[in-house]
C-alpha positions in Angstrom: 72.4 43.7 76.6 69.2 44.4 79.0 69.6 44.4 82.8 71.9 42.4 83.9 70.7 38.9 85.5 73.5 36.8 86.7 77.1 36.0 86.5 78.2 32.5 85.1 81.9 31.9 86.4 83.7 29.0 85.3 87.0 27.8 86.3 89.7 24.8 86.4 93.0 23.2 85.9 93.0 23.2 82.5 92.9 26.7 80.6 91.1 24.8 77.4 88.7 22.9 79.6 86.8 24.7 82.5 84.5 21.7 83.9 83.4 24.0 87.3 80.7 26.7 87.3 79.5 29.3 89.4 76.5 31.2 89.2 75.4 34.6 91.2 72.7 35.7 91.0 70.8 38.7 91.4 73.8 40.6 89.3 71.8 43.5 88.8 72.7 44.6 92.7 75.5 42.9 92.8 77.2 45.7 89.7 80.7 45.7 92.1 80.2 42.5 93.7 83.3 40.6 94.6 83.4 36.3 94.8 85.0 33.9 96.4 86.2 30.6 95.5 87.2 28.1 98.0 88.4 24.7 98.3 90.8 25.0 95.3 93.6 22.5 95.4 96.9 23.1 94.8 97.9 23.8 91.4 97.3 26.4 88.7 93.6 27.4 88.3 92.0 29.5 85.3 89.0 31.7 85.5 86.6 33.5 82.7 83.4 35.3 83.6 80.2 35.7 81.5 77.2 38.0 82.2 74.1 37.3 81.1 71.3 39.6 81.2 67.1 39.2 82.2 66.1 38.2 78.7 68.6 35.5 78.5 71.6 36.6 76.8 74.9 35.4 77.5 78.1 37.6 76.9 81.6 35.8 75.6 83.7 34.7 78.2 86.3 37.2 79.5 90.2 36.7 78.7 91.0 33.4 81.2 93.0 34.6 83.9 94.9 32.5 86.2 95.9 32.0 90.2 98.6 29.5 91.7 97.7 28.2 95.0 100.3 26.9 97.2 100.1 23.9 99.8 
């Protein structure tokens, strides 16, 4: 991989189908950066992150990982 680029976060309800994405840019600066995602529902959510770097090249999704939000 080059220099890094962004980081492509993708998330849902269903482990085997994460339909929402995130995308920070600017990943380069951001090395120990830290994110945020709000507005979750209740309910089991499952995360994986990808890097990809300045000449377009996408890593493999992390391990998912999960979060239960309470009401």
């Amino acid at each position: 991989m080059g220099e890094l680029d962004k980081y492509v976060i993708r998330y849902g309800q269903d482990a085997d189908e994460l339909s929402e994405e995130v995308v920070v840019t600017n990943a380069q600066a951001e090395a120990e950066m830290s994110y945020e995602v709000s507005g979750l529902d209740a309910g089991t959510w499952y995360f994986t992150i990808q890097v990809q770097d300045t000449n377009g090249l996408i890593s493999e999704p992390s391990d998912v990982v999960s979060k239960s939000i309470r009401s």
